[in-house]
C-alpha positions in Angstrom: 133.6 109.1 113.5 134.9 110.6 110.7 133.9 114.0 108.7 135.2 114.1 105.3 139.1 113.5 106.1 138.1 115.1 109.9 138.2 112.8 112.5 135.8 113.2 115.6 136.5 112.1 119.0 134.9 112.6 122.6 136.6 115.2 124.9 137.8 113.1 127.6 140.9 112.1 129.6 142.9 111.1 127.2 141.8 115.2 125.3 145.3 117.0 126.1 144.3 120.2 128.2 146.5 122.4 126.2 145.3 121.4 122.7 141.8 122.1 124.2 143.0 125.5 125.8 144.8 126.6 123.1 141.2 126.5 120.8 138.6 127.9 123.3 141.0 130.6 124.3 140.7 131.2 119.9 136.9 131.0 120.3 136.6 133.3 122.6 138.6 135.6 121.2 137.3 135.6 118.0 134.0 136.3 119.7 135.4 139.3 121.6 134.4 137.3 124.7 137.9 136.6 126.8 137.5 139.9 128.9 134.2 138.1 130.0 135.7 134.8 131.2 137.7 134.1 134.6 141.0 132.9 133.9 139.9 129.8 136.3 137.0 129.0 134.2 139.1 127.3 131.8 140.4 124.8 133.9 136.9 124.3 135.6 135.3 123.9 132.2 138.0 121.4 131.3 137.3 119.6 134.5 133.3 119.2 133.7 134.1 117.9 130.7 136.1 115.5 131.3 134.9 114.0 134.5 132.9 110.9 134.7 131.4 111.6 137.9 128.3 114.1 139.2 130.2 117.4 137.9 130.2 116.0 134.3 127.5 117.8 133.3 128.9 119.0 130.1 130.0 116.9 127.4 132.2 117.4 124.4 133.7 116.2 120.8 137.2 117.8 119.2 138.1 117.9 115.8 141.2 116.7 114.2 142.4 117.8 111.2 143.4 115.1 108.0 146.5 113.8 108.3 148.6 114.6 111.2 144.9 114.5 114.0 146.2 118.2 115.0 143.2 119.4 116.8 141.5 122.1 115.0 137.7 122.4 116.8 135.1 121.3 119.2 131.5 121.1 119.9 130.7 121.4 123.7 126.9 120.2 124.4 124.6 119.8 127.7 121.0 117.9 128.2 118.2 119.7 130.2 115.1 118.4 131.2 112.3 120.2 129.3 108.5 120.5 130.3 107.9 120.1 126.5 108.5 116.6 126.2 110.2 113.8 128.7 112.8 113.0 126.7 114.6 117.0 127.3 116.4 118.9 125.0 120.5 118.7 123.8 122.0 122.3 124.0 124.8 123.0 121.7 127.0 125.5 123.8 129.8 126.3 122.1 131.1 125.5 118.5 134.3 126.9 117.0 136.8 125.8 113.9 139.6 127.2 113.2 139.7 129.3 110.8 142.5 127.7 108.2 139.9 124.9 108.6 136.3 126.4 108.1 134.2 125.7 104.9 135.3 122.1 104.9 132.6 120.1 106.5 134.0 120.2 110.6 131.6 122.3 112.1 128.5 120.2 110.0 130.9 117.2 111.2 130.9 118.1 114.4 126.9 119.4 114.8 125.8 115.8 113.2 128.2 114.2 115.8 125.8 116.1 118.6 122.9 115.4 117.4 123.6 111.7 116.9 124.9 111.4 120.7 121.6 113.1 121.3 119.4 110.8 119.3 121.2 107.9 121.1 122.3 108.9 124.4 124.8 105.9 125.0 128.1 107.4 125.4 126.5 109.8 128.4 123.0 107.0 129.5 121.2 110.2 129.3 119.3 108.8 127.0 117.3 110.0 123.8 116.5 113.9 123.1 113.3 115.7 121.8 115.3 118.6 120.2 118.8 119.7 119.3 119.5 123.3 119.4 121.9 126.3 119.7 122.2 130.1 119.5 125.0 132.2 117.5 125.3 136.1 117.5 123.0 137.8 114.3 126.6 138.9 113.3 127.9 135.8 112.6 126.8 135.6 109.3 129.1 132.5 107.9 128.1 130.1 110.6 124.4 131.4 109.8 124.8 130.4 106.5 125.8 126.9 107.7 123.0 127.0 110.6 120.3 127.6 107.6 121.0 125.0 106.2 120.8 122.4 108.8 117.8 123.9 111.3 115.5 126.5 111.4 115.7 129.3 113.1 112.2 130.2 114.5 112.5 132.1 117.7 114.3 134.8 119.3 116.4 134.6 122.0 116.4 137.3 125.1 119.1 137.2 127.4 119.3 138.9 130.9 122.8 138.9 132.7 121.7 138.6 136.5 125.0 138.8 138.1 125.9 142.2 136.7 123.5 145.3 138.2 
């Protein structure tokens, strides 16, 4: 799939470890979040993403830039059951564009891309979704700009850490 010139494809085998790395290492950084995440994590993140098996419970698209298919972001995303509905919910975890590449369609690119897999459900047989959504921190006011304008934003989001006391 395609987004503007970017170029969407699934994380999976054939994603080189490094490339994928080498952006959620930038993600996390740029969200102040690296001191928070075991240096094994990224490997065992890698690993549910790209397994085919009963631990590939996370699923994932990267995007490449015009021209030379350099990756430049990803979308991670999981399914949950839901007592809402039967058809569950899609759960955008992560999003993140390089910078030199923001404000030129990827991260729309790349949320369309989800919610398309989620409307379908073939390339993971989960089958169809009721709802796509995500959370971002309040001070992330450029992707909130782009999150306006593709959702709403009608509840608020409580988090309690319950391995830390």
């Amino acid at each position: 799939m395609t987004s503007n010139e970017f170029t969407i494809t699934p994380i999976d085998s054939s994603t080189s470890y490094q490339a994928w790395y080498d952006l959620f290492r930038a993600y996390l950084v740029e969200g102040k979040d690296e001191q928070k995440f075991p240096a094994d994590q990224y490997r065992k993140t890698f690993h549910r993403l790209v397994d085919t098996g009963p631990k590939g419970d996370v699923y994932g698209f990267m995007l490449l830039s015009p021209g030379d298919a350099t990756p430049v972001g990803f979308a991670l995303y999981l399914f949950h059951p839901t007592t809402w509905s039967e058809k569950g919910h899609c759960y955008l975890i992560d999003l993140y564009v390089h910078p030199g590449y923001r404000r030129k369609g990827g991260a729309t690119g790349l949320i369309m891309r989800v919610k398309q897999e989620a409307k379908e459900g073939k390339i993971t047989g989960k089958g169809s979704q009721h709802m796509l959504y995500w959370h971002t921190k309040k001070e992330n006011k450029v992707a909130r700009e782009l999150y306006d304008k593709l959702a709403k934003n009608e509840q608020t989001v409580y988090e309690m850490v319950l391995d830390e006391e």
